[in-house]
Phi, psi and omega in degrees: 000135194278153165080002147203143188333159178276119161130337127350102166268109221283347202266342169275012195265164154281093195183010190269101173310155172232085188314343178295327198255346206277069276178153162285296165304105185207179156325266262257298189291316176296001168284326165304337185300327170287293171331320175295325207272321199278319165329317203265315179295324171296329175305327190273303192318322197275297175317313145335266183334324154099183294163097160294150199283330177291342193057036166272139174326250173318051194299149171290004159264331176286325181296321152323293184282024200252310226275334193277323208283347183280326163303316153318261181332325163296292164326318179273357173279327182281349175287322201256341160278313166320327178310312192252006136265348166243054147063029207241344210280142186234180167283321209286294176338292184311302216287294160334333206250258184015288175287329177279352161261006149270021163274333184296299168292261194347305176293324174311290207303339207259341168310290189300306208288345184261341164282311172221076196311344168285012226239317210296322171321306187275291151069240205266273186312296166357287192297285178338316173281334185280310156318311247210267185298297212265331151311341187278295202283337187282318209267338193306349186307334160355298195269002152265149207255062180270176160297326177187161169316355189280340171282000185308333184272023159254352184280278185209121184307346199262293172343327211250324167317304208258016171236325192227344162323159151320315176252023177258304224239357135274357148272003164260337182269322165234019183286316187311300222275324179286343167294309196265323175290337190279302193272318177096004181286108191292305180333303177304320178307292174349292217258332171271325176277335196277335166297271170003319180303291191301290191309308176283352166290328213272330180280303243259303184314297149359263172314309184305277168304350172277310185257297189031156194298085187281169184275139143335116173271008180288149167268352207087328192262122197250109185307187180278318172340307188265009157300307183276341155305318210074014182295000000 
């Protein structure tokens, strides 16, 4: 196994599921659940509003959605410190936080694009790339039995540097959208969601060639022993 020295005892890193631990419910996620759900309702509040007739930038809908998306962000920073300060982080936890927040993103961009169909190109690769690839690669950890992509750099360190670091995620998560509310340039969107595109076809080859997927050895099917254990 790749991301830490020979001599390295791997049963010892902190980086390990715990089936035992292992819950729907914990602090972190229900903050995701709230973060989610109040996102999606500014989004509804910013659509409500309509499409301005003046065709101004900074419409009380956009303002709206500028307000949902701080809250995405805010809400997912703040899920993933409680998690791993008070000791909560689950796989179930990781996989929820993933998916809402492309649920999050979606509802923004789709929001913008529809406030400033000039928008819609970028976008749209924007989404293909957040939505897609980078959902694939966010969920593979699946097949190791770490806790979350944050743990990726016992799979593989270059991977896990240029996706899930602090600062890979904040380029991937809030550079396009602050780039496009600042400067208003579609072209530039254009030219940021297709790198972004390209750099993430460029990771997911990777992982395939480098890495790859193993399978899981669970059948699904569970004896009674561990029926009666609770494994």
């Amino acid at each position: 196994m790749k991301g830490f020295t020979a001599g390295t005892d791997a049963s010892t890193l902190d980086v390990w599921a715990d089936p035992a631990t292992e819950r729907v419910l914990t602090p972190a996620t229900i903050i995701t659940f709230i973060r989610t759900i109040a996102c999606i309702v500014l989004v509804g509040l910013a659509i409500n509003e309509g499409v301005p007739e003046d065709g101004e930038f900074w419409s009380p809908a956009l303002k709206l959605l500028t307000i949902a998306l701080v809250v995405y962000w805010a809400g997912d920073s703040l899920d993933g410190q409680v998690a791993r300060r008070m000791h909560h982080e689950t796989r179930i936890g990781a996989v929820l936080d993933i998916m809402s927040d492309r649920m999050c993103s979606a509802a923004f961009y789709f929001g913008l694009a529809w406030l400033h169909p000039e928008f819609t190109v970028a976008v749209l690769l924007y989404l293909a790339e957040f939505m897609v690839i980078d959902c694939f690669l966010s969920i593979a950890f699946l097949a190791w039995k770490i806790r979350s992509p944050n743990y990726f750099w016992v799979v593989d360190p270059t991977i896990y540097k240029l996706n899930w670091s602090h600062p890979a995620k904040a380029v991937n998560s809030a550079l396009f959208a602050v780039m496009l509310l600042v400067t208003q340039a579609w072209w530039l969107g254009v030219i940021v969601a297709g790198a972004l595109l390209i750099f993430k076809i460029a990771m997911l080859i990777r992982l395939f060639a480098t890495v790859g997927l193993p399978i899981p050895g669970g059948t699904g099917l569970a004896t009674t022993s561990e029926q009666a254990s609770g494994a």
